[in-house]
C-alpha positions as CSV (number, residue, x, y, z in Angstrom):
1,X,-39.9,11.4,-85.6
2,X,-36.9,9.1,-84.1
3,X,-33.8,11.0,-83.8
4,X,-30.5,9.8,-84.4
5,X,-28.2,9.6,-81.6
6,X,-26.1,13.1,-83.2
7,X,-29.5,14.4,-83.7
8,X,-30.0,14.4,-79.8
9,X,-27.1,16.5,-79.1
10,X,-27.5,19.9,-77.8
11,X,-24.9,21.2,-80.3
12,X,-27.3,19.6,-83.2
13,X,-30.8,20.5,-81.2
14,X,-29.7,24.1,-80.5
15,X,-28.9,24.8,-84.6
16,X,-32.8,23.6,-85.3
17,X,-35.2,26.2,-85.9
18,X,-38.9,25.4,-87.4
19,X,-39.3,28.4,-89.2
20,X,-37.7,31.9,-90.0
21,X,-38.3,34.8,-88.0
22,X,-40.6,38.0,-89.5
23,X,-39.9,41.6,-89.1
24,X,-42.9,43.2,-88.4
25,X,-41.9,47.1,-87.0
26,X,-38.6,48.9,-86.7
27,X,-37.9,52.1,-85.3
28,X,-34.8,54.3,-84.7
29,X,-34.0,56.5,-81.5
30,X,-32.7,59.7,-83.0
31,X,-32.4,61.7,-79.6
32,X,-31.8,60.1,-75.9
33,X,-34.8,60.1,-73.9
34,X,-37.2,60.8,-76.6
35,X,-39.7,58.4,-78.0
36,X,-38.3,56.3,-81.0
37,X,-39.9,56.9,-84.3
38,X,-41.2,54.2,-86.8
39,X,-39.4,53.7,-90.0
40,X,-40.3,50.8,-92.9
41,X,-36.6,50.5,-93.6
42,X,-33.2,51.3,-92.1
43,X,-29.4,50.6,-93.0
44,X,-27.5,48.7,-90.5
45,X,-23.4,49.7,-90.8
46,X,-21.5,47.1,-89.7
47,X,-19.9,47.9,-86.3
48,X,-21.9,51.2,-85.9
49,X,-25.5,50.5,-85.7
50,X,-28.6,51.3,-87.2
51,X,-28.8,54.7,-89.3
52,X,-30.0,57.5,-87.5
53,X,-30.4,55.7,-84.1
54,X,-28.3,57.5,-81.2
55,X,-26.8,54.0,-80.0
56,X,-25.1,54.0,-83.2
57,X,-21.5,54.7,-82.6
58,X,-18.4,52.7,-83.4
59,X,-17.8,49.2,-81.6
60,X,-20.4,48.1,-78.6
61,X,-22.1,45.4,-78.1
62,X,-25.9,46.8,-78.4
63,X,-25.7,48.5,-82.2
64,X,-29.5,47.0,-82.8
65,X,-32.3,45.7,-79.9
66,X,-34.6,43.3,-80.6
67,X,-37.9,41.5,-79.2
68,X,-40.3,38.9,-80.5
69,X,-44.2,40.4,-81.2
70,X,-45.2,37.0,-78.9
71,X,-43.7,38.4,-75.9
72,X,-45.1,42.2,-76.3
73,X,-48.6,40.4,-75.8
74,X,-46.9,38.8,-72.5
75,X,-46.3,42.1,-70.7
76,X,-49.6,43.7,-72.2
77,X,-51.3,40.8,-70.7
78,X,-48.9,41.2,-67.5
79,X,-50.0,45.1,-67.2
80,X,-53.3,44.7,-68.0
81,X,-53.2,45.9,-71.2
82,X,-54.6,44.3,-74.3
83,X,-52.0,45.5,-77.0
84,X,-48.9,47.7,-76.3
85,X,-47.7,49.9,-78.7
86,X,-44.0,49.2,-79.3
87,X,-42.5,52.5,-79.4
88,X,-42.8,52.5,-76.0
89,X,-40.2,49.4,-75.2
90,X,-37.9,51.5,-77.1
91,X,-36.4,48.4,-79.3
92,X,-35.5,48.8,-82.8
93,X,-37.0,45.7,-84.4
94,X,-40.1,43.7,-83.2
95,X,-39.8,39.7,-84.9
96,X,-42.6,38.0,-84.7
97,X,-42.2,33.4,-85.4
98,X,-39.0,32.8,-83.7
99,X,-37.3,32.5,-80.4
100,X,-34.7,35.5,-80.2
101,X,-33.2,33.4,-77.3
102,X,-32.3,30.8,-79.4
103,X,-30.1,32.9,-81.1
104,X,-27.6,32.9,-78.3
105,X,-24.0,32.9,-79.5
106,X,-25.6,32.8,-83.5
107,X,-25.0,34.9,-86.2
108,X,-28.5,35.7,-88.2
109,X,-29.5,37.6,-90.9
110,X,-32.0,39.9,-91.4
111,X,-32.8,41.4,-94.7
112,X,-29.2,42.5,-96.6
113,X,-27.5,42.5,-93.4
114,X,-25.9,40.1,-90.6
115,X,-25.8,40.5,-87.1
116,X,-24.9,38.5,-83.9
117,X,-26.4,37.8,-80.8
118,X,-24.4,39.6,-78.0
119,X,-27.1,39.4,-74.8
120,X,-30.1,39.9,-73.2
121,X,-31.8,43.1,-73.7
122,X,-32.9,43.8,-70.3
123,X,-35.2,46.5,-69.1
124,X,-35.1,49.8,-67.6
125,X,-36.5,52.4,-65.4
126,X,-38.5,53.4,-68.5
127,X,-40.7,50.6,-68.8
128,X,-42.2,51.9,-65.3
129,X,-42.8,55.1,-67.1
130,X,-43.9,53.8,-70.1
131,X,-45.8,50.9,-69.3
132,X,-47.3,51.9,-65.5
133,X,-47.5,50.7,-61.7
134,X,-44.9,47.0,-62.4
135,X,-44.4,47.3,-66.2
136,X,-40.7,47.1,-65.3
137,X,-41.1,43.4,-64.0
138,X,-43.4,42.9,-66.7
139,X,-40.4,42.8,-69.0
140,X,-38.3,41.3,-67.0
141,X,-37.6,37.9,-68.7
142,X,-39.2,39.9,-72.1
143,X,-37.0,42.5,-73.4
144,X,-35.1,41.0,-76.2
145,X,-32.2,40.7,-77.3
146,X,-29.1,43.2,-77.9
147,X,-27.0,42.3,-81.5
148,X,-24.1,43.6,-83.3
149,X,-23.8,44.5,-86.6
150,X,-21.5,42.4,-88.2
151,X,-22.2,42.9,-92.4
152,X,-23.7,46.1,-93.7
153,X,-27.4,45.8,-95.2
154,X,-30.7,47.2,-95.6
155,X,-33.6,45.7,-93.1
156,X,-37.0,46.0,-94.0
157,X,-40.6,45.4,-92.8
158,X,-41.7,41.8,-93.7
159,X,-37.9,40.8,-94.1
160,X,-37.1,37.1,-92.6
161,X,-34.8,36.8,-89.7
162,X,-32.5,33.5,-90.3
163,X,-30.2,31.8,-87.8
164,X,-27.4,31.4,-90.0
165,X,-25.2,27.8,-90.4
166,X,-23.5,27.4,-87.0
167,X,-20.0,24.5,-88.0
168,X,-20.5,22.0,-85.4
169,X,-18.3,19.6,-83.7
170,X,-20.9,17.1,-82.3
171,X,-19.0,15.3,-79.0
172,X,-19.3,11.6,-78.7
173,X,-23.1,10.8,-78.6
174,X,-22.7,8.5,-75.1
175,X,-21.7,11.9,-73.8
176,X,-25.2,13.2,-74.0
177,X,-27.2,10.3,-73.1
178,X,-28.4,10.2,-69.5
179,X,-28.6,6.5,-70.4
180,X,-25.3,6.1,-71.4
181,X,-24.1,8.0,-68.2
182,X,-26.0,6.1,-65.7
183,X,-28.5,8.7,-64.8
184,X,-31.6,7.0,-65.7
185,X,-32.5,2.6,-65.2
C-alpha cells in the first residue's frame, strides 16, 4: 500500500489502529492491600472510578488501570512462568488485540463508557511479592496504562476497546519528510 504524503504524518499514522481492542477480565480492588476480585461487569462513574474499586474517589488521574493480555505472557515468560494469573498485577481491565500505548493522549471507549489515556501504569513493590525473585523489572516496560473516566457506562467482558476520532491538523507534509529536509540523498 502507497501512502499519501498526509498519510505519512505522524499526526495521521498515530490515529491508525488495525483492529479494536477486547476485554477479556476485569477486576475491582475493594480494600487496599488485598487481592482484587474478578467481576464480568462493572460501572465506570465519570470522574470517580470504577464501582466498588478503592481508587475510586473524586478527580485523579488513575480512576481505571489497564494492560494488554500480550504483555502478561511477556513477564510470565520473563519470570519463568508459563501463564500469570492477573489478579496478581492488580489492574482492573486486561485487553487483549491492541497497543494500550497507542492510546497516549486518546480518548477510547470501552463498552457504554469513555475514558482517556492519562499515563503509564508503572509497577510496584508488589509485583516482587506477587510475581517472585525480579517480577518487579519483569513489568517494567509492561504494566499498562492508567485512564480517567470521562463518560459514565457499563464495561463488560468481551466488550471492544476503540480509540475514538482524534480532529487533526496535519502540518505541511515537507515538514515530515526526511527527504524534503535534507536528511536522506
Amino acid at each position: 500500500m502507497k501512502l499519501s504524503l498526509e498519510q505519512k504524518a505522524i499526526p495521521y499514522l498515530t490515529n491508525q489502529f488495525a483492529q479494536a481492542g477486547k476485554v477479556i477480565f476485569i477486576s475491582i480492588r475493594p480494600e487496599r492491600g488485598k487481592l482484587p476480585i474478578t467481576i464480568e461487569k462493572v460501572n465506570a462513574i465519570e470522574g470517580v472510578g470504577l464501582a466498588g474499586d478503592h481508587y475510586a474517589s473524586k478527580g485523579g488521574k488513575r480512576q481505571v488501570t489497564l494492560i494488554q493480555a500480550e504483555h502478561i505472557k511477556a513477564v510470565a515468560s520473563m519470570v519463568g512462568q508459563a501463564e500469570i494469573n492477573p489478579l496478581l498485577l492488580r489492574r482492573n481491565i486486561v485487553v487483549e488485540g491492541i497497543n494500550l500505548q497507542a492510546l497516549k493522549g486518546k480518548k477510547f471507549r470501552i463498552g457504554n463508557a469513555v475514558l482517556e489515556h492519562t499515563g503509564d501504569c508503572h509497577p510496584c513493590s508488589r509485583m516482587e511479592e506477587n510475581l517472585g525473585n525480579g517480577g518487579y523489572n519483569a513489568m517494567r516496560g509492561h504494566g499498562g496504562i492508567t485512564a480517567r473516566i470521562l463518560t459514565s457506562g457499563l464495561i463488560s467482558l468481551d466488550d471492544t476497546l476503540s480509540p475514538m476520532e482524534q480532529p487533526q491538523e496535519f502540518p505541511s507534509p515537507t515538514l515530515h519528510s526526511a527527504t524534503d529536509q535534507g536528511l536522506q540523498p
